[in-house]
C-alpha positions in Angstrom: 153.9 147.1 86.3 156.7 148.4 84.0 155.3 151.0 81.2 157.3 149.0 78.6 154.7 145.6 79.4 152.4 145.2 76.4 149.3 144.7 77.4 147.3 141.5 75.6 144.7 142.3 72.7 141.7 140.6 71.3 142.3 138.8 67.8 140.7 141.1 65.0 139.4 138.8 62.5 138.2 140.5 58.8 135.0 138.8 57.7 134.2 141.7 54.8 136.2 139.9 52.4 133.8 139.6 49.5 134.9 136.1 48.3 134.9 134.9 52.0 132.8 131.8 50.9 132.4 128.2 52.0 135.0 126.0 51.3 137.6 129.0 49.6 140.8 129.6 50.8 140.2 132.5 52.3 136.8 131.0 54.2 139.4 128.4 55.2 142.0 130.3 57.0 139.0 132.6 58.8 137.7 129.6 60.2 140.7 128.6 61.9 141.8 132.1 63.3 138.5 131.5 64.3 138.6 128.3 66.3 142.1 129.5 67.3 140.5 132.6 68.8 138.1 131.2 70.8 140.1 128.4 71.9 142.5 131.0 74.0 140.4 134.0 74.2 136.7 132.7 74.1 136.1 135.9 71.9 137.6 137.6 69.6 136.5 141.2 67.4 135.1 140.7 63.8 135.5 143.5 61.5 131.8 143.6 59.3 132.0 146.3 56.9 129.3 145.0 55.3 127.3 146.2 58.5 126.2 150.3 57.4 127.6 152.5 60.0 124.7 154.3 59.4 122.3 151.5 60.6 124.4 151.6 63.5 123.9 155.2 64.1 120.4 155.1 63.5 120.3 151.8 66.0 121.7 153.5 68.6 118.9 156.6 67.9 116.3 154.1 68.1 117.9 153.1 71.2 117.8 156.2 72.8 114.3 156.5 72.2 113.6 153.3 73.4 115.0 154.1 76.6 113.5 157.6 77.2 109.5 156.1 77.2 107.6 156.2 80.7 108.5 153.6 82.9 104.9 152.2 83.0 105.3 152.1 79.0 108.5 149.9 79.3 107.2 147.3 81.8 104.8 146.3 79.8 106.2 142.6 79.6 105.4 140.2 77.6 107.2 136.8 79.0 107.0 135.1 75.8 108.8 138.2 73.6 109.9 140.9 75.7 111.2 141.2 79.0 112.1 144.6 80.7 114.8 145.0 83.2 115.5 147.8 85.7 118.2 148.6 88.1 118.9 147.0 90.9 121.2 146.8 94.6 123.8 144.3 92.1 123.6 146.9 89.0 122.7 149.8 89.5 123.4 151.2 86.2 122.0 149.2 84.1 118.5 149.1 82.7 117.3 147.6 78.9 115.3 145.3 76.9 115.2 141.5 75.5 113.4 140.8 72.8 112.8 137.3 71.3 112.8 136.8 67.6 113.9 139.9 66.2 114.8 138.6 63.0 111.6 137.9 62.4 108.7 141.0 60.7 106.5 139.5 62.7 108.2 139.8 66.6 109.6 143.3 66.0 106.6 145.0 64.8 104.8 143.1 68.1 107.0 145.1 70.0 107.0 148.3 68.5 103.1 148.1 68.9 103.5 147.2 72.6 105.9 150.6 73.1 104.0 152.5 70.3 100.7 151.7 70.4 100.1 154.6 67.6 102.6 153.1 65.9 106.5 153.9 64.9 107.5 152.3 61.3 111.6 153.6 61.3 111.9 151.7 64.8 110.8 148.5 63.4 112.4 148.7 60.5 115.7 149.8 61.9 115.8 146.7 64.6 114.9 144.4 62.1 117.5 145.5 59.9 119.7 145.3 62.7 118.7 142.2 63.6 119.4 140.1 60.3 123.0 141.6 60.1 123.8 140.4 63.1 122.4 137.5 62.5 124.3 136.7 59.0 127.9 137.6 60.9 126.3 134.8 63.6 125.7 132.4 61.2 128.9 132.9 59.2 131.1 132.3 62.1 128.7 129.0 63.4 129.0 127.6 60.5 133.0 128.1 60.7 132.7 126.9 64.1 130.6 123.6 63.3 133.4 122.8 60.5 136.6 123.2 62.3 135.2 120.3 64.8 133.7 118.4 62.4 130.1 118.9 62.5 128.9 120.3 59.5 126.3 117.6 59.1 123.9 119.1 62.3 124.6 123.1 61.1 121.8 123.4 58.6 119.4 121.8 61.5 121.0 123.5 64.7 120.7 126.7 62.6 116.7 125.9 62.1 116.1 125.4 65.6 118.0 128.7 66.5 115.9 131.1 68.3 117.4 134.2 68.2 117.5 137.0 70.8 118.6 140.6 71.1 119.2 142.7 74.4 118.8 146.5 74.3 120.7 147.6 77.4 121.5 151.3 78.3 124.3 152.5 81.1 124.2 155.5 83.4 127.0 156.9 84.5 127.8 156.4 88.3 127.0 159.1 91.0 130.1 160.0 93.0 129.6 157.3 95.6 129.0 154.8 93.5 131.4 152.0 92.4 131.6 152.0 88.3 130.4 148.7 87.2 127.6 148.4 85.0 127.2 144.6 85.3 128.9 141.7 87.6 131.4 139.2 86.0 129.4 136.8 84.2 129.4 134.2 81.0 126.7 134.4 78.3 124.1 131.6 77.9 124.1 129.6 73.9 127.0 129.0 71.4 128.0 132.4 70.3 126.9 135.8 71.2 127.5 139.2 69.1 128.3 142.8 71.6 127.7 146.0 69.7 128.4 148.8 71.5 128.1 153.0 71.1 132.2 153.4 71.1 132.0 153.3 74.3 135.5 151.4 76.4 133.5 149.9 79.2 133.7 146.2 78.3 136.3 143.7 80.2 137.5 140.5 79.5 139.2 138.1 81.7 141.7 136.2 80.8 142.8 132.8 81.5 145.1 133.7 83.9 142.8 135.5 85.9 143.8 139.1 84.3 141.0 141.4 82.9 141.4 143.6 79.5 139.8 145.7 77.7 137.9 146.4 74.7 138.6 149.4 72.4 135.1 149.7 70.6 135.6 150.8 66.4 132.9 151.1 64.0 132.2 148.2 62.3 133.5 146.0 64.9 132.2 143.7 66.8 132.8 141.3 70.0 131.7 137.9 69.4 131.4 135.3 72.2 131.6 131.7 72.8 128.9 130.9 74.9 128.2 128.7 78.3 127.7 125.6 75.8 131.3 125.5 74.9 132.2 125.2 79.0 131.4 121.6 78.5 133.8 120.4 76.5 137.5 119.6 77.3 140.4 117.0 76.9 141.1 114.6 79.3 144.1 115.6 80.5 146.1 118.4 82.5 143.7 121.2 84.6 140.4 120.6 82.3 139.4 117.6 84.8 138.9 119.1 87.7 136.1 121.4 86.1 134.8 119.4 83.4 133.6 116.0 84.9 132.8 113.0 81.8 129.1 112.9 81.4 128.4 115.4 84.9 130.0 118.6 83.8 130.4 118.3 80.2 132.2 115.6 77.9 135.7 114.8 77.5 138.3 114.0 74.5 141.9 112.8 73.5 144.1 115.3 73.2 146.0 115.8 70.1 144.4 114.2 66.7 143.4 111.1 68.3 140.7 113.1 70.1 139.1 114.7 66.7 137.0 112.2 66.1 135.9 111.7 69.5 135.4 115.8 69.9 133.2 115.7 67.0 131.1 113.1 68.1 130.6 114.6 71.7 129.6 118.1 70.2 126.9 116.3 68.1 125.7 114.9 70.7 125.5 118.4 73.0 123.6 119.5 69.7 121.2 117.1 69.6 120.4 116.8 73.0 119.9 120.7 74.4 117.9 119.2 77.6 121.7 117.2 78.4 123.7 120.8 77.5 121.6 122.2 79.7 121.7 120.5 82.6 125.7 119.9 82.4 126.0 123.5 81.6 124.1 124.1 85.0 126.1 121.6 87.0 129.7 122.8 85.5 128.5 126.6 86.2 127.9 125.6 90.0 130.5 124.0 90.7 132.6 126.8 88.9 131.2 129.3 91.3 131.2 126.9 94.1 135.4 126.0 93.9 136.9 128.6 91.1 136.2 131.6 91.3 139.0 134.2 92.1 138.2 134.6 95.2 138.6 130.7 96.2 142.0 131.1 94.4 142.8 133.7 96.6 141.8 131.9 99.5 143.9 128.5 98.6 147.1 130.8 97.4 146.6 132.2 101.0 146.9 129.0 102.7 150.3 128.4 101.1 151.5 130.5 101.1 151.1 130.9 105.0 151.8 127.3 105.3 155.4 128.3 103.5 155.9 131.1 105.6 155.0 129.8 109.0 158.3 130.2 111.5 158.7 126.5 112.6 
């Protein structure tokens, strides 16, 4: 690799614009350097002053204290809020939280009573805090989202139905004979998920031709993610047919502006019918891992290139 090649960065995208509002010019353009973003990237970083860099300091505190409780303390699970996950042989490194409803008084104090039984006010405030932000920036870009394909109408009702959840995850650094990955390649479940992180470069994103990059954390700036329910949607042409089977996998359109119409009809449909997301979500993620993974494209560029190079 040549030192003059210029490595690929995510799109920064400014939503601290105080007249960033629906339907303004400015809302406008967002929204499509937002669908352009996440068209190519599947992420991009959003730059949320409005987000206190205190809170995020004080986050991070709470964090920590979070994390140093007694093991016996931390397992104390409750399926239907919290559940506690430890190391294990696939990630060693990594250990945290996920809570259910934190933007919600009444889920966040629930927890802090099940890890402080004698009670700890500035934690509970401080996630729940935390929470809503988040959850505004969320719903700002959704909203975006839902307009740029032509589904405005099911946003006020999808947002409704939303059940939000937050993971609390804390990283060790790797003993000498370990190998340094915190967690395995993977995709994240819903529309659009929101990574804030202690300014720490450990995150990696790979590309669509197969190349990982990374992530150069800055405060007030986060990573937001299209989610496993975007995998089902395609056009019906080139590449996106061998993953995205009509009606198996996930739902096909037009390409071009013929296939608008039809695009917005088959993401109201993946709205209103989450039990049909789900289980095309499922399939399209199996046969993903079953036939596309890099190491089957290894495998198959092998083959020719053997079959090329065989002495006849």
């Amino acid at each position: 690799m040549g030192s003059d090649q210029t490595l690929p960065k995510l799109p920064i995208i400014d939503f601290s614009e105080e007249n960033l509002k629906p339907g303004s010019i400015s809302w406008l353009s967002t929204s499509k350097e937002v669908q352009c973003a996440l068209e190519e990237y599947g992420c991009f970083v959003a730059v949320y002053k409005q987000f206190p860099l205190q809170l995020h300091h004080a986050m991070i505190h709470a964090l920590e204290e979070l994390m140093d409780l007694p093991l016996e303390t931390k397992v104390q699970n409750d399926d239907s809020l919290i559940r506690y996950f430890q190391p294990g042989p696939t990630m060693p490194l990594i250990k945290g939280f996920r809570l259910k409803n934190p933007t919600t008084l009444e889920a966040t104090q629930r927890f802090t009573d099940v890890m402080w039984p004698t009670g700890h006010d500035s934690f509970c405030e401080t996630a729940l805090s935390f929470a809503k932000l988040i959850s505004k920036l969320h719903q700002m870009v959704l909203r975006m989202v839902f307009e740029s394909y032509g589904v405005e109408k099911h946003y006020e009702s999808h947002i409704a139905s939303t059940t939000y959840h937050m993971g609390l995850v804390r990283y060790r650094p790797p003993a000498m004979d370990e190998i340094n990955v915190g967690r395995t390649a993977h995709t994240d479940k819903g529309i659009i998920n929101i990574l804030d992180q202690n300014l720490v470069k450990a995150l990696e994103i790979e590309l669509k031709d197969g190349n990982w990059m990374t992530f150069e954390p800055a405060p007030s700036h986060f990573v937001v993610f299209a989610g496993d329910a975007f995998l089902g949607l395609g056009t019906d042409s080139g590449g996106t047919k061998e993953i995205v089977e009509h009606n198996v996998t996930g739902l096909l359109h037009p390409v071009g502006r013929p296939g608008t119409q039809v695009l917005s009809e088959n993401l109201g449909f993946l709205l209103k019918n989450p039990l049909a997301r789900q289980e095309m979500g499922m399939r399209g993620r199996k046969k993903v891992e079953k036939k596309y993974l890099k190491r089957h494209m290894y495998k198959k560029f092998a083959a020719v290139l053997f079959k090329c190079m065989r002495i006849k």
